[in-house]
N, CA, C and O atoms as a printed pandas DataFrame, in Angstrom:
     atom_number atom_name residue_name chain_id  residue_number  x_coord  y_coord  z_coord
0              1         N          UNK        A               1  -10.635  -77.631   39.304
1              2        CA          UNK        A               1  -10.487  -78.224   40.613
2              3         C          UNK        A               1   -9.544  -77.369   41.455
3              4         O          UNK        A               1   -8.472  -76.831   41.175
4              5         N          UNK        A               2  -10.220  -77.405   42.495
5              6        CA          UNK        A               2   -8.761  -76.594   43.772
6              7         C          UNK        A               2   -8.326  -77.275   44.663
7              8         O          UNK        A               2   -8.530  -77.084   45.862
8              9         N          UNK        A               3   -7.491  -78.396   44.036
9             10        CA          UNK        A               3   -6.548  -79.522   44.823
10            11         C          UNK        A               3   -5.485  -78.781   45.888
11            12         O          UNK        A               3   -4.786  -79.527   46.573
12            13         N          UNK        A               4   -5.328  -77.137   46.062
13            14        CA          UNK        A               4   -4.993  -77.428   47.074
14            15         C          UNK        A               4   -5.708  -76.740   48.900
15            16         O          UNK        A               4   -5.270  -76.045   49.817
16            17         N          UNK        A               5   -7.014  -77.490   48.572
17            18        CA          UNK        A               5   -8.093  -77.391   49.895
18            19         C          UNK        A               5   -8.023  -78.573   50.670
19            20         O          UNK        A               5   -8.077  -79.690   50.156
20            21         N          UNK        A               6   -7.909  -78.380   51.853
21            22        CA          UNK        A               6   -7.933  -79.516   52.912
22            23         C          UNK        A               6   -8.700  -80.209   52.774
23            24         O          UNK        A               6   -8.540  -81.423   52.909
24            25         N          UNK        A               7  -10.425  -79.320   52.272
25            26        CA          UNK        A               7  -11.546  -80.336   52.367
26            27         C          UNK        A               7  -11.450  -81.386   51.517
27            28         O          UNK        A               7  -11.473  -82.571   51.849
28            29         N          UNK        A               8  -11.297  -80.762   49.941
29            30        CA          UNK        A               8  -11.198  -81.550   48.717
30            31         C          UNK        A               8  -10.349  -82.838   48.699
31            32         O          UNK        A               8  -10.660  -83.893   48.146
32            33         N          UNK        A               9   -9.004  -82.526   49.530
33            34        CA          UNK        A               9   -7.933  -83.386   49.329
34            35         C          UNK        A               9   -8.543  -85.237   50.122
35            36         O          UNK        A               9   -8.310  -86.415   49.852
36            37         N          UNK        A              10   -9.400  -84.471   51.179
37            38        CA          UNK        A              10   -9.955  -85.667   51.504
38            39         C          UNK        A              10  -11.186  -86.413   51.244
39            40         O          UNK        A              10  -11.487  -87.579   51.501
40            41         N          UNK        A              11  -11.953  -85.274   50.559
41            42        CA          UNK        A              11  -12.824  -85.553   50.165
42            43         C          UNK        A              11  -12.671  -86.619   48.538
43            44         O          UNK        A              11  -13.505  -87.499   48.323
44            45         N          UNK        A              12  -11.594  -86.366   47.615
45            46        CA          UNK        A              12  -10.689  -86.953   46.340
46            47         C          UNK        A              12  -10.798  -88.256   47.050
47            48         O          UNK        A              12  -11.737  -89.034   46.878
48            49         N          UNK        A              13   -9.739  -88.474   47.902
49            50        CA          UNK        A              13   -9.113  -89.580   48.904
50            51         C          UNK        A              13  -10.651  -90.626   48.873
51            52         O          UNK        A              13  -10.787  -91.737   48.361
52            53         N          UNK        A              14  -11.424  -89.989   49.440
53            54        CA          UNK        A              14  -12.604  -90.478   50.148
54            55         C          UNK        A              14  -13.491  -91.069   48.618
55            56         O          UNK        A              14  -14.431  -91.844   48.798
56            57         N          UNK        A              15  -13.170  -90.701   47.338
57            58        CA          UNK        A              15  -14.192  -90.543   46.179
58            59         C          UNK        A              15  -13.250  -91.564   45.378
59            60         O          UNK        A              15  -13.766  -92.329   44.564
60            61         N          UNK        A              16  -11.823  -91.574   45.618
61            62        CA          UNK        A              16  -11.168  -92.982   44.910
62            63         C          UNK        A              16  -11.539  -93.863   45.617
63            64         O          UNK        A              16  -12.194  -94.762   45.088
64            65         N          UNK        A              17  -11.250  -93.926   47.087
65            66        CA          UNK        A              17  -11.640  -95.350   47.394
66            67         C          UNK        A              17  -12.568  -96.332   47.529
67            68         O          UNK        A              17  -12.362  -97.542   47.622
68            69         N          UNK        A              18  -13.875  -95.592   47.539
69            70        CA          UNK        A              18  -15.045  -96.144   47.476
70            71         C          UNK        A              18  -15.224  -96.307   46.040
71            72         O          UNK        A              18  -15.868  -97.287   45.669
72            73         N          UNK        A              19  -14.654  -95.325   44.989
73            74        CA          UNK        A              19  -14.946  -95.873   43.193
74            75         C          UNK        A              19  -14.037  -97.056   43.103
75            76         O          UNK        A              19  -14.311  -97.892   42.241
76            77         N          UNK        A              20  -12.968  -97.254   43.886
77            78        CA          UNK        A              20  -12.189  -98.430   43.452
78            79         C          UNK        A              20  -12.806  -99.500   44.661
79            80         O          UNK        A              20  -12.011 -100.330   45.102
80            81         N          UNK        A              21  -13.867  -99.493   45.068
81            82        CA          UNK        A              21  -14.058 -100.506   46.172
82            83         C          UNK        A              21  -13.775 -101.392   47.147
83            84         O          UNK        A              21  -13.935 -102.611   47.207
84            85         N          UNK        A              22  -13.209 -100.387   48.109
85            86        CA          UNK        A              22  -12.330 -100.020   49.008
86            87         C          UNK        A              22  -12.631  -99.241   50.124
87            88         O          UNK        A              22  -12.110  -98.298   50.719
88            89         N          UNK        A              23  -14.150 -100.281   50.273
89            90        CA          UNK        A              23  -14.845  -99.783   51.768
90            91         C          UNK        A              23  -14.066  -99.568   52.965
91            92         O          UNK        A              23  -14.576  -98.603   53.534
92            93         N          UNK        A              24  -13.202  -99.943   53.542
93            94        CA          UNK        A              24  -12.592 -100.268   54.758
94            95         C          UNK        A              24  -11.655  -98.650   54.484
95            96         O          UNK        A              24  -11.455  -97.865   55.410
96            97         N          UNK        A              25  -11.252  -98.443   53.273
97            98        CA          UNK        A              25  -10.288  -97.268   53.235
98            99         C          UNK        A              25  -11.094  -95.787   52.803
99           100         O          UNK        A              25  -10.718  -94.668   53.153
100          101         N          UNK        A              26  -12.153  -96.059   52.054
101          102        CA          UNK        A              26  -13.447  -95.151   52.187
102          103         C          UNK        A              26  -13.706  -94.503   53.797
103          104         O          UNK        A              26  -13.465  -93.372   54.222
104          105         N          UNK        A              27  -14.282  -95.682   54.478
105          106        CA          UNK        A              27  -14.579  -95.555   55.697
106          107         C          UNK        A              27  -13.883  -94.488   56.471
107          108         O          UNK        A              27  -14.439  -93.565   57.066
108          109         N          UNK        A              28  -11.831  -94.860   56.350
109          110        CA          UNK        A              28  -10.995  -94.248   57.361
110          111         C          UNK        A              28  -11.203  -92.775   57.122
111          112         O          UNK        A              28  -10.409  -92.097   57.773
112          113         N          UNK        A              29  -12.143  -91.998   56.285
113          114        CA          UNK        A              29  -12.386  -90.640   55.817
114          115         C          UNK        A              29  -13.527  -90.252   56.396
115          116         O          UNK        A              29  -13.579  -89.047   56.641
116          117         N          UNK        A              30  -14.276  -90.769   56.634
117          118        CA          UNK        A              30  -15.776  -90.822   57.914
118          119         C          UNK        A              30  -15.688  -91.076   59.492
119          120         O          UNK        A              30  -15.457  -92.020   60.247
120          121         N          UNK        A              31  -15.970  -89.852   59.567
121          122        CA          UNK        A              31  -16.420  -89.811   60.960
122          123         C          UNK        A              31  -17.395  -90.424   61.733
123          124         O          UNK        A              31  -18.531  -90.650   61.316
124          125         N          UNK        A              32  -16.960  -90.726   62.939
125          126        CA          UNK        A              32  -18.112  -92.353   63.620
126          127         C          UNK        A              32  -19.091  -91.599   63.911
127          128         O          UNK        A              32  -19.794  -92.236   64.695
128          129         N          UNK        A              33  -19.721  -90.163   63.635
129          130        CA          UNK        A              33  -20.381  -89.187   64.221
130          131         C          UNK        A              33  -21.283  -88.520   62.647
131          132         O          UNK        A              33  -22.180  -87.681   62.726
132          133         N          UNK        A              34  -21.005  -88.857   61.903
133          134        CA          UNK        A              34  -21.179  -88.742   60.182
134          135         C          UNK        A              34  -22.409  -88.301   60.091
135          136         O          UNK        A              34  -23.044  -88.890   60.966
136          137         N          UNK        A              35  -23.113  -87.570   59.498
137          138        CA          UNK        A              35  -24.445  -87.377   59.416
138          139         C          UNK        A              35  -24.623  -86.992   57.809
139          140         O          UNK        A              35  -24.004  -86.061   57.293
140          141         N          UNK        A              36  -25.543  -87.830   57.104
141          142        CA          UNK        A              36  -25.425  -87.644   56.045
142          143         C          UNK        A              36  -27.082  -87.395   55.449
143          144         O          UNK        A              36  -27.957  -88.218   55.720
144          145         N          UNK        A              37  -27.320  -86.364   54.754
145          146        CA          UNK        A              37  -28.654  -86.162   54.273
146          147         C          UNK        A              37  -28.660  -87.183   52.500
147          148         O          UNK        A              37  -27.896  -87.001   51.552
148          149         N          UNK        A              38  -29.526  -87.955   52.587
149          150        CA          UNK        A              38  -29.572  -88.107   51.000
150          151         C          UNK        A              38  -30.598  -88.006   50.662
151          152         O          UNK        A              38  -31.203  -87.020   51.083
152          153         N          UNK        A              39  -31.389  -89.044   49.651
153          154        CA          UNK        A              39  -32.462  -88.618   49.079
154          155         C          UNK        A              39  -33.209  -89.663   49.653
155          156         O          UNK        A              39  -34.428  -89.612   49.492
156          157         N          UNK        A              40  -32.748  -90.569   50.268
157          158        CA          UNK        A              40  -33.603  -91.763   50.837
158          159         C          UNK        A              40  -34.241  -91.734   52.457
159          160         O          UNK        A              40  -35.038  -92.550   52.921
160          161         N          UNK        A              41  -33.383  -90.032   53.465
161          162        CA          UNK        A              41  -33.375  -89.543   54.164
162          163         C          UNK        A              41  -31.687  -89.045   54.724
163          164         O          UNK        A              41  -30.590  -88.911   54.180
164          165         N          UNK        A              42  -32.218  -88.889   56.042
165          166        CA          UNK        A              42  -30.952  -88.685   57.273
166          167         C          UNK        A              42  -30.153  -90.013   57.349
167          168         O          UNK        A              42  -30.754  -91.086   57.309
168          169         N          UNK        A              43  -29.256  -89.971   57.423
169          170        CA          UNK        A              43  -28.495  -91.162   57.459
170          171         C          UNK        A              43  -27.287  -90.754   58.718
171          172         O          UNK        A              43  -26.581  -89.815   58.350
172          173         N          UNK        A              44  -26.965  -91.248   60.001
173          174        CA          UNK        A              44  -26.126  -91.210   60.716
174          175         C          UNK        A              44  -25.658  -92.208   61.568
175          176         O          UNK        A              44  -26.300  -93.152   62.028
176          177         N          UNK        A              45  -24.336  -91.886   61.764
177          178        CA          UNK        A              45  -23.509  -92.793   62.742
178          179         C          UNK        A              45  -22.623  -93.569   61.041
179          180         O          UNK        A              45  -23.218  -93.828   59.994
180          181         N          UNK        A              46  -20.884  -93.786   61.364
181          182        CA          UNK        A              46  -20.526  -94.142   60.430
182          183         C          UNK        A              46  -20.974  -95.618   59.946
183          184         O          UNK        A              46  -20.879  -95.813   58.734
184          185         N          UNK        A              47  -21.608  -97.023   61.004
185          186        CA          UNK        A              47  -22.221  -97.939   60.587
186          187         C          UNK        A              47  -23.235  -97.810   60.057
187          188         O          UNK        A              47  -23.590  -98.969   59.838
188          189         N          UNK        A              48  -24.331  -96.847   59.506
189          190        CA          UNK        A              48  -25.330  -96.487   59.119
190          191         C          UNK        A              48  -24.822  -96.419   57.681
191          192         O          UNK        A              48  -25.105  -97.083   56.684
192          193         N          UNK        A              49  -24.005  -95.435   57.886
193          194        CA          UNK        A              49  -22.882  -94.660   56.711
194          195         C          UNK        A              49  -22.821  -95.388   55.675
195          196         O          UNK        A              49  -23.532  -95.288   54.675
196          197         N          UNK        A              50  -21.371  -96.685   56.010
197          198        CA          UNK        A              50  -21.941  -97.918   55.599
198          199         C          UNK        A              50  -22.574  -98.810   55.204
199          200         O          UNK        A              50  -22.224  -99.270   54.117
200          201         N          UNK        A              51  -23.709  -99.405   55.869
201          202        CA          UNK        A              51  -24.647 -100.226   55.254
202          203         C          UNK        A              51  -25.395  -99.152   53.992
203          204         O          UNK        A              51  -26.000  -99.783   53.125
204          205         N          UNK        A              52  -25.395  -98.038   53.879
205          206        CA          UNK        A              52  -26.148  -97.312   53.027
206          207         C          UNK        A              52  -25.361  -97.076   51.639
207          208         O          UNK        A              52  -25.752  -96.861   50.492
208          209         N          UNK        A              53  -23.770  -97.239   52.373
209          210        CA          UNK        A              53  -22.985  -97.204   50.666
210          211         C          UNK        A              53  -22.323  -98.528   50.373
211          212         O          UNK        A              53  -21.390  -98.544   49.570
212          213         N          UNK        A              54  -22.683  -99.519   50.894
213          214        CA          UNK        A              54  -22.571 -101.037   50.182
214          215         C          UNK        A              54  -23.304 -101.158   49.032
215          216         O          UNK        A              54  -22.714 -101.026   47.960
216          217         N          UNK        A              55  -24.282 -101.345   49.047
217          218        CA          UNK        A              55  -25.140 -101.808   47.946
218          219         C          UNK        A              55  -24.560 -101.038   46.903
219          220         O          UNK        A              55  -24.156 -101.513   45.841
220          221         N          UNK        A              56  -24.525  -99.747   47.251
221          222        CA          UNK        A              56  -24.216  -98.998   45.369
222          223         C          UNK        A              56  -22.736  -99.096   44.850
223          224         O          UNK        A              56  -22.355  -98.836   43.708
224          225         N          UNK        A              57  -21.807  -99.616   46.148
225          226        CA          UNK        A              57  -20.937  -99.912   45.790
226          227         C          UNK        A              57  -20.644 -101.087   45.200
227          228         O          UNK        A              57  -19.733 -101.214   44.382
228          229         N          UNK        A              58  -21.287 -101.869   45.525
229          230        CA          UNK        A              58  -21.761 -103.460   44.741
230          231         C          UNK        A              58  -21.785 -103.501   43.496
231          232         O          UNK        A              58  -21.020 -104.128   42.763
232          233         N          UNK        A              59  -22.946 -102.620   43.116
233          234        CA          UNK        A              59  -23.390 -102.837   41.468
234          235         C          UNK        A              59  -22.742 -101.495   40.937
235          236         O          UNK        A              59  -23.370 -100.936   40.038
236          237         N          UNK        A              60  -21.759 -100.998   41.301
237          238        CA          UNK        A              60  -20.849  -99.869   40.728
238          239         C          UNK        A              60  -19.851 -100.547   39.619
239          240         O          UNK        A              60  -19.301 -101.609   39.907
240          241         N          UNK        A              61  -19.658 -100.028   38.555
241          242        CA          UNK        A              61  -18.986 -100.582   37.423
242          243         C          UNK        A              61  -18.095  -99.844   37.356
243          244         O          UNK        A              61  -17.026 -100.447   37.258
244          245         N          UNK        A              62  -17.962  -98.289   37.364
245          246        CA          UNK        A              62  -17.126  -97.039   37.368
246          247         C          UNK        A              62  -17.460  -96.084   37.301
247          248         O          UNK        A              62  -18.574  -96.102   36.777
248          249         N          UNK        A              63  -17.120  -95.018   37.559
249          250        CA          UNK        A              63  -17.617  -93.419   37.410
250          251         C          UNK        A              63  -16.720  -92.540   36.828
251          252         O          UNK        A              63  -15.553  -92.904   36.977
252          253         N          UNK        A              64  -16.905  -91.231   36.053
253          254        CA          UNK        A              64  -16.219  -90.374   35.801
254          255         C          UNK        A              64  -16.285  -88.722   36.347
255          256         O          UNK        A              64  -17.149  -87.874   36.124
256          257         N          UNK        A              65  -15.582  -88.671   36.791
257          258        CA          UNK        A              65  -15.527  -87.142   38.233
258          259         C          UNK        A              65  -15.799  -86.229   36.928
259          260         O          UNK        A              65  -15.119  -86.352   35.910
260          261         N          UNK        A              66  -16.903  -85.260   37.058
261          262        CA          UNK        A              66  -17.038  -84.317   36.440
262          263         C          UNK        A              66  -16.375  -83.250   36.873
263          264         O          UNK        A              66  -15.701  -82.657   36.031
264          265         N          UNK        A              67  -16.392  -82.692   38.388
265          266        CA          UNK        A              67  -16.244  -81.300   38.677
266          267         C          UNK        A              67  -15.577  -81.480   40.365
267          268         O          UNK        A              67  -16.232  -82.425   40.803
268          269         N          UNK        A              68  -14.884  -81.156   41.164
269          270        CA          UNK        A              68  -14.491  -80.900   42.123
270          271         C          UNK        A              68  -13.958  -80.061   42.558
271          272         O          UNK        A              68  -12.860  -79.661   42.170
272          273         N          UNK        A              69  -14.656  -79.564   43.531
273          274        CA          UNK        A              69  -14.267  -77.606   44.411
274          275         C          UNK        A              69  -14.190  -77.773   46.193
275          276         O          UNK        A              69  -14.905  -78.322   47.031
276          277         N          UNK        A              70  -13.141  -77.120   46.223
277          278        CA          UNK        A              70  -12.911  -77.224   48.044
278          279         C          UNK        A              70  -12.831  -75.641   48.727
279          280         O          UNK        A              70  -13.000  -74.606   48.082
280          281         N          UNK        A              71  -12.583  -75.711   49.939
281          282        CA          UNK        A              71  -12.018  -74.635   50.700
282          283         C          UNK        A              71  -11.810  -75.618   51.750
283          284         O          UNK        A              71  -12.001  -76.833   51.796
284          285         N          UNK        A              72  -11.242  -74.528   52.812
285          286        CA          UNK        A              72  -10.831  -75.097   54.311
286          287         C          UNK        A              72  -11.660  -76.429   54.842
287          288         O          UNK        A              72  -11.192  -77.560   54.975
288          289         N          UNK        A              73  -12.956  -76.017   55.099
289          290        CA          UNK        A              73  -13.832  -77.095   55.241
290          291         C          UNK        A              73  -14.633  -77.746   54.697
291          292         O          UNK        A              73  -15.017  -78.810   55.182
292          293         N          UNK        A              74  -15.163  -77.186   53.353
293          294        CA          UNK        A              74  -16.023  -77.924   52.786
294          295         C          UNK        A              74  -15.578  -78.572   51.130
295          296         O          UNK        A              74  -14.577  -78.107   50.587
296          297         N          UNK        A              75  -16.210  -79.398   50.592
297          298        CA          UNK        A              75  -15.509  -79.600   49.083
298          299         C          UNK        A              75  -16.996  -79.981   48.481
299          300         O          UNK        A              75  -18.013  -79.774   49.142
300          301         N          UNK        A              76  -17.024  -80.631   46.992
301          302        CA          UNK        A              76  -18.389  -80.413   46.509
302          303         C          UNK        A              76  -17.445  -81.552   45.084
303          304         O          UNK        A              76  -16.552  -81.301   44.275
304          305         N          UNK        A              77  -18.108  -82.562   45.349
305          306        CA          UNK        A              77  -17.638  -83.635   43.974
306          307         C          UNK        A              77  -18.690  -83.742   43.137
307          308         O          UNK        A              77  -19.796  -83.887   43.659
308          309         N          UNK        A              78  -18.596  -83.698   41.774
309          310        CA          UNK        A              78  -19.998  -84.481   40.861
310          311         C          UNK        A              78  -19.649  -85.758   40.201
311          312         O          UNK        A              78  -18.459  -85.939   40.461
312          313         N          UNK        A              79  -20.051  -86.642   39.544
313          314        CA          UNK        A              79  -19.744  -87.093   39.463
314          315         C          UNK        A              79  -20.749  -88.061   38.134
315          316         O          UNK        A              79  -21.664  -87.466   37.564
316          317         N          UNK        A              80  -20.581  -88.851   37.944
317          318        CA          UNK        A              80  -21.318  -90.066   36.335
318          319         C          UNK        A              80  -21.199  -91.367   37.190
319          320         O          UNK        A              80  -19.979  -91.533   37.152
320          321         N          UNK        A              81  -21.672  -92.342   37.900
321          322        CA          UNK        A              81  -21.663  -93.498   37.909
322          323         C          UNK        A              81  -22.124  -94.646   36.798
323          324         O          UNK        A              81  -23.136  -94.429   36.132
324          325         N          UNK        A              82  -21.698  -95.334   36.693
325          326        CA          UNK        A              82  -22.203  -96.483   35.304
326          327         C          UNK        A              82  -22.023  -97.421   36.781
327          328         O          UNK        A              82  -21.095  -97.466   37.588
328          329         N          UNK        A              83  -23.457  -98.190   36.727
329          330        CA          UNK        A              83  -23.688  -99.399   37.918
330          331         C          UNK        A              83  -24.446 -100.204   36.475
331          332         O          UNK        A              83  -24.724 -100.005   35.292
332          333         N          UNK        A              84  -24.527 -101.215   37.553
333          334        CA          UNK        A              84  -25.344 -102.768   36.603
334          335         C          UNK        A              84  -26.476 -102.440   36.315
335          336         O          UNK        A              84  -26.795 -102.831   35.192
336          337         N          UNK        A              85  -27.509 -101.688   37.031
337          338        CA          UNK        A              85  -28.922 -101.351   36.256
338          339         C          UNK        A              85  -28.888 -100.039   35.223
339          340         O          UNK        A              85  -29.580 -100.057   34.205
340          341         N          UNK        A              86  -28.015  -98.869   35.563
341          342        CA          UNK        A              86  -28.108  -98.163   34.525
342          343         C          UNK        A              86  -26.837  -97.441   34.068
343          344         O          UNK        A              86  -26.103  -97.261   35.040
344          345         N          UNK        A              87  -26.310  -96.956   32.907
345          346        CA          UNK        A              87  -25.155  -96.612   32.343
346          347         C          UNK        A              87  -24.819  -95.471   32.965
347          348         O          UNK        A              87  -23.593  -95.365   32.948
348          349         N          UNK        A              88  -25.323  -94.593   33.491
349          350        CA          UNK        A              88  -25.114  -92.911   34.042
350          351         C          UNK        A              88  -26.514  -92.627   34.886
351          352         O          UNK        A              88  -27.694  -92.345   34.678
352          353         N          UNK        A              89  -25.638  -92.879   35.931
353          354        CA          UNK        A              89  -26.598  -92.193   37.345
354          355         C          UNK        A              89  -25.647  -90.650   37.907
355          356         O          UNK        A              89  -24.792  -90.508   38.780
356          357         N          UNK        A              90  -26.097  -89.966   37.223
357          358        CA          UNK        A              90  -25.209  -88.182   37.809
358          359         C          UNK        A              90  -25.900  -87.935   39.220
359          360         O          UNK        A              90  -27.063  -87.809   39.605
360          361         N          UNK        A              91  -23.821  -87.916   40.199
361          362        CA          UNK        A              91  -24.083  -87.553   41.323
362          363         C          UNK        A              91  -23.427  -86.727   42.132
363          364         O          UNK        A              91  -22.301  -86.489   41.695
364          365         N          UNK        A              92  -23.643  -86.259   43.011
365          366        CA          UNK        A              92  -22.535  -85.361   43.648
366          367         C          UNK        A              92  -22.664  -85.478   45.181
367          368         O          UNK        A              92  -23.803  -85.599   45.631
368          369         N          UNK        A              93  -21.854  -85.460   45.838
369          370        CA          UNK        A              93  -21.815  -84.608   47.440
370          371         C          UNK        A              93  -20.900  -83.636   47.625
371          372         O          UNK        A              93  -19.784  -83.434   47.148
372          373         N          UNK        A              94  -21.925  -82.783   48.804
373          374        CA          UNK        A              94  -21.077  -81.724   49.267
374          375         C          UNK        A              94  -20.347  -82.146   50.594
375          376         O          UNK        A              94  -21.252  -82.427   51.379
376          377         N          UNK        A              95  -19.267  -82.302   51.140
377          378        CA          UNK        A              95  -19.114  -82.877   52.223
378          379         C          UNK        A              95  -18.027  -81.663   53.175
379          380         O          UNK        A              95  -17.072  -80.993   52.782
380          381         N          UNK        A              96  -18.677  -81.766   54.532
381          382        CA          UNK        A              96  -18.074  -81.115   55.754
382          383         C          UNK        A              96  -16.823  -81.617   56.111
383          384         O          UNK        A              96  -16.770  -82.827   55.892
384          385         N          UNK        A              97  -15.752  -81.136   56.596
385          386        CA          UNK        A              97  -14.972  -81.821   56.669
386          387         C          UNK        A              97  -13.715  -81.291   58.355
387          388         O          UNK        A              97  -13.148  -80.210   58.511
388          389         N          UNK        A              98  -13.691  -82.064   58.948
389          390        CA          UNK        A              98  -13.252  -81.509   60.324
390          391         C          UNK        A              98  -12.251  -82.285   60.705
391          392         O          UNK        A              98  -12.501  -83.490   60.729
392          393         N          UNK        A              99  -10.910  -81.855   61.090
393          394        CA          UNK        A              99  -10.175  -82.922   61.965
394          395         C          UNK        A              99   -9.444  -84.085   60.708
395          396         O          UNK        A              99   -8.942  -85.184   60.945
396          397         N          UNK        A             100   -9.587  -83.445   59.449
397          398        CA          UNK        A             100   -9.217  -85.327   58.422
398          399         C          UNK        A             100  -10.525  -86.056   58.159
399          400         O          UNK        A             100  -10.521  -87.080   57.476
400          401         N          UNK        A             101  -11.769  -85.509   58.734
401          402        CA          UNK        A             101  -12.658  -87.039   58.644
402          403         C          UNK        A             101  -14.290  -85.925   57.925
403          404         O          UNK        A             101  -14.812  -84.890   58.341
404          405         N          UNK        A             102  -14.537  -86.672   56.948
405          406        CA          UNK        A             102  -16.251  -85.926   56.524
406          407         C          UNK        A             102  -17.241  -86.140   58.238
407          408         O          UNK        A             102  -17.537  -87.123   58.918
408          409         N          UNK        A             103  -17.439  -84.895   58.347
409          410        CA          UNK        A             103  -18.537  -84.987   59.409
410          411         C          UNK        A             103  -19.814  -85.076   58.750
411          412         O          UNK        A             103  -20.564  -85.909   59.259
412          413         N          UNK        A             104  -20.169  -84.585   57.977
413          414        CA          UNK        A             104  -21.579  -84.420   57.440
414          415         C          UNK        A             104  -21.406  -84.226   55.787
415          416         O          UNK        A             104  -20.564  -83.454   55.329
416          417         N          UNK        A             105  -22.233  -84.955   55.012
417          418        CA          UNK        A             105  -22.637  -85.383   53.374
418          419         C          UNK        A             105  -23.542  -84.994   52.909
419          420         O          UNK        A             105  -24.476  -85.657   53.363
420          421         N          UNK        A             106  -24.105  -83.847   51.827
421          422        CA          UNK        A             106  -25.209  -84.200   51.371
422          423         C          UNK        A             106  -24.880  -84.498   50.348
423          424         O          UNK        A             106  -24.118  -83.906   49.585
424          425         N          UNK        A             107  -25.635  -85.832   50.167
425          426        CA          UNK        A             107  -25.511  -86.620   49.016
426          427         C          UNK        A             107  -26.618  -86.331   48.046
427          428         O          UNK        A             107  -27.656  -86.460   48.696
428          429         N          UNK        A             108  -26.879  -86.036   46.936
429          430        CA          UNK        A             108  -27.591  -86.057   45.830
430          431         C          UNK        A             108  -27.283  -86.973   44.429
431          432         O          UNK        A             108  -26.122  -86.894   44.028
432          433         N          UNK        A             109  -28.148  -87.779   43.699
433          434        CA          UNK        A             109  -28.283  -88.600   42.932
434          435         C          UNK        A             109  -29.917  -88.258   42.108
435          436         O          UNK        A             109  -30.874  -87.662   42.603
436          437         N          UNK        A             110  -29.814  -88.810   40.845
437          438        CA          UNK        A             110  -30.727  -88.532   39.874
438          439         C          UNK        A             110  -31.371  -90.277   40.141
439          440         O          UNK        A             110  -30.959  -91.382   39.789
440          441         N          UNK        A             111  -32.505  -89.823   40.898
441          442        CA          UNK        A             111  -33.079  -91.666   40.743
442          443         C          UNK        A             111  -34.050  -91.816   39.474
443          444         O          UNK        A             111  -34.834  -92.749   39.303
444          445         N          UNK        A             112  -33.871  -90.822   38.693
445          446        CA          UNK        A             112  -34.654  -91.564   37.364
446          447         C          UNK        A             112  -34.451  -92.802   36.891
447          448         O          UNK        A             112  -35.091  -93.852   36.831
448          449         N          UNK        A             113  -33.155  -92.317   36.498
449          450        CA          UNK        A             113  -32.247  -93.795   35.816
450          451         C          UNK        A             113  -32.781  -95.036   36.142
451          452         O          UNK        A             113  -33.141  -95.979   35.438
452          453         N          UNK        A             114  -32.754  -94.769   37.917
453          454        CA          UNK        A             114  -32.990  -96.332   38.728
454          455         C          UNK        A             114  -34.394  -97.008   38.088
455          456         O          UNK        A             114  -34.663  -98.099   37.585
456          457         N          UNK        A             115  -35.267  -95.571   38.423
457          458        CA          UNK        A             115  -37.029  -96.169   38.507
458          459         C          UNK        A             115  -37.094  -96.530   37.028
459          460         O          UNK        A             115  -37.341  -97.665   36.621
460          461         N          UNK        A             116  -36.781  -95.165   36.034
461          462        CA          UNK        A             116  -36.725  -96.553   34.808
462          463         C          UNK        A             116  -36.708  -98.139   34.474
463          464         O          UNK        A             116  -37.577  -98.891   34.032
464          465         N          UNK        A             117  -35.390  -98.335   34.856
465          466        CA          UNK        A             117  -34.804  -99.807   35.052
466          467         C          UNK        A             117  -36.064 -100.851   35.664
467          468         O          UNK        A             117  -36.570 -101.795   35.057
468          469         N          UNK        A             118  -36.382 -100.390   36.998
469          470        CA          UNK        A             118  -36.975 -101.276   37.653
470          471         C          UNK        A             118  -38.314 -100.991   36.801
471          472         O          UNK        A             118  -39.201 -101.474   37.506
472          473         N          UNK        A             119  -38.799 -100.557   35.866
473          474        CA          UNK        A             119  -40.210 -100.146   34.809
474          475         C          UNK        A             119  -40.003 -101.602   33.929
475          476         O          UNK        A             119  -40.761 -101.873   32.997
């Protein structure tokens, strides 16, 4: 890890509080301007942001940070989620980072796990 990158430091910030579920303090790390690519599409505006990371924050049980890398602006987390439908969903974002706040996310996730479950 290179804890000492601007991006990372907020990007860490931004990756405890939503694992400890702690939307409102998640949030203060997103920009109202946020544009986030995932796998479900484009996702923008930080209320978008939001309604899109409730749910997984819901059925989130805990995760374990595999890998985290920064520079000036950008950082790159991976990560293990254990949620209520499956034990290890491996995920990561790369996130932009401007001013203190993620401008832009790409989020990546393994939806095997999920479609299994729902099989």
């Amino acid at each position: 890890m290179t804890e000492n990158s601007p991006a990372l430091k907020i990007a860490l910030a931004y990756y405890q509080a939503w694992t400890n579920k702690d939307l409102d303090r998640a949030m203060s790390y997103i920009s109202d301007d946020v544009v986030c690519d995932a796998p479900a599409g484009r996702i923008e505006g930080a209320g978008a942001y939001r309604a899109f990371l409730t749910p997984f924050v819901q059925m989130l049980r805990g995760t374990t940070l595999i890998a985290a890398f920064g520079d000036d602006e950008n950082a790159l987390i991976m990560y293990d989620a254990a949620t209520v439908p499956v034990p290890s969903a491996p995920g990561a974002e790369c996130a932009t980072v401007k001013d203190g706040k993620i401008t832009y996310s790409r989020f990546l996730f393994d939806r095997a796990p999920f479609q299994a479950a729902r099989q």
